[in-house]
C-alpha positions in Angstrom: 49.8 -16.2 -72.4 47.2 -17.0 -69.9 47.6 -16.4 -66.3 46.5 -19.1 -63.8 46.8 -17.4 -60.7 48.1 -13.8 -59.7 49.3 -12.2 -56.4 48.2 -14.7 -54.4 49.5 -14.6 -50.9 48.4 -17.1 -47.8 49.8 -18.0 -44.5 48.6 -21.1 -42.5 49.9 -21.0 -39.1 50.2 -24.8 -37.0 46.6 -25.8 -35.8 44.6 -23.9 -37.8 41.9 -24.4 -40.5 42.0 -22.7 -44.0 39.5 -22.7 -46.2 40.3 -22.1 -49.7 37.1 -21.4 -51.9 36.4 -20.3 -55.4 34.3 -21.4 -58.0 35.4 -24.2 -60.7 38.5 -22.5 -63.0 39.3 -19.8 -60.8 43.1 -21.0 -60.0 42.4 -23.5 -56.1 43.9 -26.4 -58.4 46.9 -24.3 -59.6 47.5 -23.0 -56.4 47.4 -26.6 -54.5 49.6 -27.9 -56.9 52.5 -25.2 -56.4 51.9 -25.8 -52.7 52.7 -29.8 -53.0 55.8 -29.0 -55.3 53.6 -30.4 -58.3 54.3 -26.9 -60.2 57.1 -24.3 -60.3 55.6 -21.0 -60.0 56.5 -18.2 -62.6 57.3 -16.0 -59.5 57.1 -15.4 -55.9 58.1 -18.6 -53.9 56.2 -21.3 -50.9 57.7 -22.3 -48.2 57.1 -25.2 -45.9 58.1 -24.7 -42.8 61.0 -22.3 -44.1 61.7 -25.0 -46.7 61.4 -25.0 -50.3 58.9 -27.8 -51.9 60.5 -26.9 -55.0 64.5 -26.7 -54.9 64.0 -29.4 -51.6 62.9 -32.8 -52.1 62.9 -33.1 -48.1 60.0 -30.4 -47.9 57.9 -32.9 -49.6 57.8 -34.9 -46.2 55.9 -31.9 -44.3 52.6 -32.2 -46.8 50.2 -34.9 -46.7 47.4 -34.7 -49.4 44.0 -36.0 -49.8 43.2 -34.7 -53.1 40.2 -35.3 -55.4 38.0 -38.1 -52.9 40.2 -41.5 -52.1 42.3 -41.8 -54.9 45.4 -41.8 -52.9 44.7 -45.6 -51.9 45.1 -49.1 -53.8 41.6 -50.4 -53.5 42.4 -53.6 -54.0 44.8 -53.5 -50.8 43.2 -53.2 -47.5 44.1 -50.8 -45.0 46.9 -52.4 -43.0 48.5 -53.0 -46.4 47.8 -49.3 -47.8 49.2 -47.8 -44.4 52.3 -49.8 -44.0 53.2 -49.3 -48.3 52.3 -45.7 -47.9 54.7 -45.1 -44.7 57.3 -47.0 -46.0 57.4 -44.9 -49.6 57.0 -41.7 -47.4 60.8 -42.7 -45.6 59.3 -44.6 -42.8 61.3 -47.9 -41.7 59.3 -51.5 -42.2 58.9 -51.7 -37.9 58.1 -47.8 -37.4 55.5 -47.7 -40.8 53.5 -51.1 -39.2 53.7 -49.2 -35.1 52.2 -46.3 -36.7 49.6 -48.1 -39.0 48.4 -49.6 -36.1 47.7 -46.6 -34.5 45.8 -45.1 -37.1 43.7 -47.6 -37.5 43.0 -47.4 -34.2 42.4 -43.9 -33.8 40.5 -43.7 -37.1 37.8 -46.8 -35.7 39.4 -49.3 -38.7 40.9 -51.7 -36.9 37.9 -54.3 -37.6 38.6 -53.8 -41.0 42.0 -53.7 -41.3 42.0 -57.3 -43.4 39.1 -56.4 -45.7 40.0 -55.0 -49.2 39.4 -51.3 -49.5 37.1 -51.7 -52.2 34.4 -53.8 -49.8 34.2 -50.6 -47.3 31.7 -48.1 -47.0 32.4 -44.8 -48.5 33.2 -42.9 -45.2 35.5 -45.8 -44.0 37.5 -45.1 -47.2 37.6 -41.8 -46.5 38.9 -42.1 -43.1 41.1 -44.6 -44.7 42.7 -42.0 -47.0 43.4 -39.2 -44.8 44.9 -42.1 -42.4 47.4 -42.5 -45.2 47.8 -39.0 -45.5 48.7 -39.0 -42.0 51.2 -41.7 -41.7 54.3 -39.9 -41.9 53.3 -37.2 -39.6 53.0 -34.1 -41.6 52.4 -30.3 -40.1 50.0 -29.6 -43.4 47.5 -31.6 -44.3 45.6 -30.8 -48.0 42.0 -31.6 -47.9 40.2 -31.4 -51.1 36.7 -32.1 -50.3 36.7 -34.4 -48.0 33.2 -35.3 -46.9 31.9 -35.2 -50.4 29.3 -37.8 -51.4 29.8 -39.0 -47.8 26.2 -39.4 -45.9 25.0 -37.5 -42.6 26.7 -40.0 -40.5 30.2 -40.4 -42.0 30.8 -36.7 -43.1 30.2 -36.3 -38.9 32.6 -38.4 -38.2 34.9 -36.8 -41.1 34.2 -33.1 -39.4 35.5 -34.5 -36.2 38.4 -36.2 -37.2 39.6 -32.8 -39.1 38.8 -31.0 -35.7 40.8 -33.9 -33.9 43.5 -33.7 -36.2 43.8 -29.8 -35.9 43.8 -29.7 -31.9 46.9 -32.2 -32.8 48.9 -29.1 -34.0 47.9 -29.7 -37.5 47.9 -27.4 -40.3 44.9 -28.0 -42.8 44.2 -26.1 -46.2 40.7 -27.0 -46.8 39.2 -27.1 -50.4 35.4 -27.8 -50.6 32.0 -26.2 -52.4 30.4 -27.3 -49.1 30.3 -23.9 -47.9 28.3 -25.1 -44.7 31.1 -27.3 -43.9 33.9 -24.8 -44.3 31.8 -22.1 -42.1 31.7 -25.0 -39.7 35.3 -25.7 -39.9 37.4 -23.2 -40.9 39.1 -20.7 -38.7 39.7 -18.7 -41.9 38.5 -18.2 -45.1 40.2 -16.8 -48.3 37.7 -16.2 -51.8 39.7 -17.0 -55.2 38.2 -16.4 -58.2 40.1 -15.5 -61.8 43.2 -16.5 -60.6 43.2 -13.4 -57.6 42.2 -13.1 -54.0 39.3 -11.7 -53.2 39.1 -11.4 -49.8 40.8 -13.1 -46.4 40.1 -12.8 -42.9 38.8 -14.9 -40.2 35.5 -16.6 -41.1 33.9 -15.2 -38.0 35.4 -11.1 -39.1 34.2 -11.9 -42.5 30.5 -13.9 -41.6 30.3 -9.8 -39.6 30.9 -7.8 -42.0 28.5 -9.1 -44.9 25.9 -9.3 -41.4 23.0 -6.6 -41.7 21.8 -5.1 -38.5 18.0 -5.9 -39.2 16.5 -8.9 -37.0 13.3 -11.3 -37.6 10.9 -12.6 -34.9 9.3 -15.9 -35.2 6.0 -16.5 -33.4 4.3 -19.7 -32.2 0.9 -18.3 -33.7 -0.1 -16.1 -36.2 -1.1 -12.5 -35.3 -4.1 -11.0 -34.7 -5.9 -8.2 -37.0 -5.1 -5.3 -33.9 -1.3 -6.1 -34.0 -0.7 -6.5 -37.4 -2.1 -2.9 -38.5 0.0 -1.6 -35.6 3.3 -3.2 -37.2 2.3 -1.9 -40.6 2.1 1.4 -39.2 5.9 0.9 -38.1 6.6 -0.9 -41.6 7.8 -4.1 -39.9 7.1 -6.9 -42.6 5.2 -9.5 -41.8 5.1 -12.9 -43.7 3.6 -15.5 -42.5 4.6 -15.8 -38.6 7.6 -14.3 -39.2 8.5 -10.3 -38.6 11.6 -8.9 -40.2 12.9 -5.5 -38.8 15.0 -3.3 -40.5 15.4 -1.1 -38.1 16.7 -2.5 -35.2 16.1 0.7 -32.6 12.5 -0.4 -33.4 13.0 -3.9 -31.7 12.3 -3.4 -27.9 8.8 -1.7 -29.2 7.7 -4.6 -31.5 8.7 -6.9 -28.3 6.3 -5.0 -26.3 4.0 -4.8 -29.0 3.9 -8.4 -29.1 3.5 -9.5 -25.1 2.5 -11.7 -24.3 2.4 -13.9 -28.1 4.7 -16.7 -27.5 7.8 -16.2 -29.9 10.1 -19.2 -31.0 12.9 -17.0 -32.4 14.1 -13.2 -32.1 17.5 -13.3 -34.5 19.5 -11.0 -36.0 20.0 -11.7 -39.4 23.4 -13.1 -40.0 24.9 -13.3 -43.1 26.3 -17.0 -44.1 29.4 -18.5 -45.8 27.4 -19.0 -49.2 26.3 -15.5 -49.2 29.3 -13.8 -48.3 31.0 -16.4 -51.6 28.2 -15.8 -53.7 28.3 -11.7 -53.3 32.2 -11.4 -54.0 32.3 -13.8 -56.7 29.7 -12.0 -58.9 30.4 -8.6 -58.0 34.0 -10.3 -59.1 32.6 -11.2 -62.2 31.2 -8.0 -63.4 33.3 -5.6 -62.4 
């Protein structure tokens, strides 16, 4: 028998981001799906909002889902039409479903195309357009799977900002992406699958600090001159370029006065990102 997913335990509290990463197979599918009452788990038990997606079909009415792009639209509707059908199939009334259409299209900049099939609009607009829909019945979680993917500069900004909107709003989202800069960006925590288990969970900014060394790198305007740099190979600071990389950082306030008066355009300490911190766990993962 194969085992999707093990032990896995998260809690998303009302206005907050999670960001639920992994590589492809490791068990994010499986665990969505038991989420959005799609599949019974073997044990344990989710609850949504103290209700059970899977023994009640009113828990069904707190999850909104945007799951693989903008597939949860009729393309050949156009977004008044998809808002009002998807309001009315989630228990809204006929008067209530077109009010609140309205005001997503609105709030979401669609209104100018609220006549125009789905299938004419940009990319972004359908994106917009689909988490509108996920939004019509009001939900407290929201399930984001990748939703500023293939999206250019411009629309995946306006994507980031609607999330961030829709957050402040009270909001629950449980963000899936392989955009690791956008879930940094995002998510107010992070939680690593991979094989089915958790690796780790904490708040991204906790766990961006602990994969953080302490060393720090100074860029300079120029490059350096013979004098200086034999002086900073005497206190094995490396040198590349215009760029200095310390690893010991009791040596920084030296190097600074080493330096004076270079112009610098940086002095950093490194910090660790999102895709190193995934990359690290996932292969030590792997070979363990």
């Amino acid at each position: 028998m194969f085992t999707a997913v093990q032990d896995v335990s998260l809690t998303l509290g009302a206005g907050e981001i999670l960001a639920f990463l992994g590589p492809n197979g490791a068990g994010k599918t499986t665990s969505i799906k038991m989420v959005a009452g799609l599949i019974r788990p073997d044990g344990g038990w989710v609850r949504l909002c103290d209700r059970d997606p899977h023994g009640d079909p009113q828990a069904m009415k707190l999850v909104g889902a945007v799951l693989e792009g903008n597939r949860n639209v009729y393309w050949r509707m156009t977004p008044q039409e998809n808002l009002e059908y998807f309001g009315v199939l989630r228990g809204l009334g006929q008067r209530r479903a077109r009010q609140r259409a309205t005001e997503l299209l609105e709030r979401f900049d669609l209104a100018h195309k609220r006549r125009v099939v789905v299938q004419s609009l940009s990319r972004g607009m359908q994106q917009k357009l689909a988490i509108a829909v996920a939004l019509m019945h009001e939900p407290p979680l929201l399930l984001l799977d990748e939703p500023t993917l293939g999206l250019d500069v411009e629309a995946t900004a306006t994507v980031k900002h609607l999330i961030q909107e829709i957050v402040q709003a009270g909001c629950a989202i449980l963000l899936t992406t392989h955009q690791l800069a956008i879930a940094e960006e995002l998510a107010h925590r992070v939680a690593i699958i991979n094989q089915g288990t958790i690796l780790t969970e904490a708040p991204t900014p906790d766990l961006l600090r602990q994969f953080s060394g302490s060393a720090y790198t100074i860029e300079l305007a120029a490059p350096l001159d013979t004098l200086r740099a034999q002086k900073l190979a005497m206190l094995r600071v490396g040198v590349d370029g215009t760029t200095l990389h310390l690893a010991d950082p009791s040596q920084l306030y030296t190097v600074l006065e080493l330096l004076k008066p270079l112009p610098l355009l940086r002095v950093a300490q490194e910090q660790a990102t999102l895709t190193d911190v995934f990359l690290k766990l996932v292969q030590e993962n792997r070979h363990a």
